[in-house]
C-alpha positions in Angstrom: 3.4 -12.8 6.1 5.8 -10.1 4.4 5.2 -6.4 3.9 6.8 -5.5 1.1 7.3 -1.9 0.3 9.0 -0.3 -3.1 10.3 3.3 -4.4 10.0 3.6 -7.7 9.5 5.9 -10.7 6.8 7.2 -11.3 6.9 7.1 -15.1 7.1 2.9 -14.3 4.4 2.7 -11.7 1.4 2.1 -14.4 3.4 -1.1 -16.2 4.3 -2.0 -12.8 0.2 -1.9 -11.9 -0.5 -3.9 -14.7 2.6 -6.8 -14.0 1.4 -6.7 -10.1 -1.8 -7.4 -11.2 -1.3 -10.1 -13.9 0.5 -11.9 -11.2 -2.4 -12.2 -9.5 -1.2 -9.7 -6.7 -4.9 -8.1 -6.6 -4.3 -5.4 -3.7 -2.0 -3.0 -2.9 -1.7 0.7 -1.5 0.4 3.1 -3.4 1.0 7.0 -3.1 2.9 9.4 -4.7 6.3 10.1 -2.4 9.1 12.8 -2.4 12.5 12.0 -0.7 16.4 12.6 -0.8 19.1 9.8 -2.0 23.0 9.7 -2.1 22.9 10.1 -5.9 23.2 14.0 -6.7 23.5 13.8 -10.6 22.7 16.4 -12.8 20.8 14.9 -16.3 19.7 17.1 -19.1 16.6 16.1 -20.3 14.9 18.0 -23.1 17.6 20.9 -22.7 16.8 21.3 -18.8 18.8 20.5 -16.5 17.7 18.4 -13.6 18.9 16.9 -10.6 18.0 12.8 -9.5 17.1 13.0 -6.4 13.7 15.1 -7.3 12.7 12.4 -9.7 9.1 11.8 -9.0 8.8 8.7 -7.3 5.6 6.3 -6.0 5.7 4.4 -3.0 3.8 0.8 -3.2 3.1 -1.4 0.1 1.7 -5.0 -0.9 1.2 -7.8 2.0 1.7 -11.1 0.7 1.4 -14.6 2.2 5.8 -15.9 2.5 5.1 -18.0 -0.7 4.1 -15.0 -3.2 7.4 -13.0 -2.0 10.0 -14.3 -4.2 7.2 -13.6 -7.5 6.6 -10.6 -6.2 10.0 -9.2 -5.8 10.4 -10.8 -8.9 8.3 -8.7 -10.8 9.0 -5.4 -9.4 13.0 -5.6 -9.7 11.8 -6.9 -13.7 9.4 -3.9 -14.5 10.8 -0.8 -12.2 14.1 -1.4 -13.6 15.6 1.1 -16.4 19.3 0.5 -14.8 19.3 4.6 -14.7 20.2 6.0 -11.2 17.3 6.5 -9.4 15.3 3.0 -10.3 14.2 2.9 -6.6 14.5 0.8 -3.8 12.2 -2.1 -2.5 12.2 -2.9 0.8 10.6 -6.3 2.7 9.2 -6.7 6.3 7.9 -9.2 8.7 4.0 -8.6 9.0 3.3 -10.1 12.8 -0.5 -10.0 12.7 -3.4 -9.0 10.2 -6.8 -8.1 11.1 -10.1 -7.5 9.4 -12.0 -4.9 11.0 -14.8 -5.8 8.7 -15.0 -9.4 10.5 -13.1 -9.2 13.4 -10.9 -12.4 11.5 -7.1 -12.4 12.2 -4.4 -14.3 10.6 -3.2 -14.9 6.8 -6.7 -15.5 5.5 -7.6 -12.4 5.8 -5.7 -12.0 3.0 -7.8 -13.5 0.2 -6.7 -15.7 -2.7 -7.4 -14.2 -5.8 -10.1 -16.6 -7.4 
């Protein structure tokens, strides 16, 4: 199993939602995150000046059985990108072990096919 996390803007999150979700990823966490990069540009949007590293960003974790991680990837690099500094960053994980405290099951089907 993979844990996959990705950065990415927030303007992007709700087409990235809707990709996730058409690709039959049904469930993952997301949150709205702050952080610093290497980039310090300066763009001018709408006559204000602002700098890329306060872009507003969401964070989205998805765990997915090793066969949905290339699709996965797939899509997010697809619909997060605008090729502007700033697109994000996704980042991928070995999961060791999964639980359901519901159940008390452990393993990869805990993590349920969408049907």
């Amino acid at each position: 199993m993979k844990k996959i996390e990705a950065i990415i803007r927030k303007t992007k999150f709700e087409e990235v939602k809707e990709a996730l979700l058409t690709s039959d990823i049904n469930w993952f966490e997301y949150h709205d995150v702050h952080g610093i990069g290497q980039s310090r540009q300066e763009r001018i949007y709408r006559g204000v000046m602002y700098s890329t590293d306060v872009i507003e960003r969401v964070a989205i974790t998805i765990v997915c059985r090793d066969q949905f991680l290339d699709p996965t990837i797939k899509v997010l690099l697809e619909v997060a990108h605008t090729g502007e500094v700033g697109d994000g960053r996704i980042f991928v994980s070995d999961v060791l072990e999964t639980y359901s405290i519901r159940t008390g099951e452990k393993g990869d089907t805990v993590l349920r096919d969408k049907k």
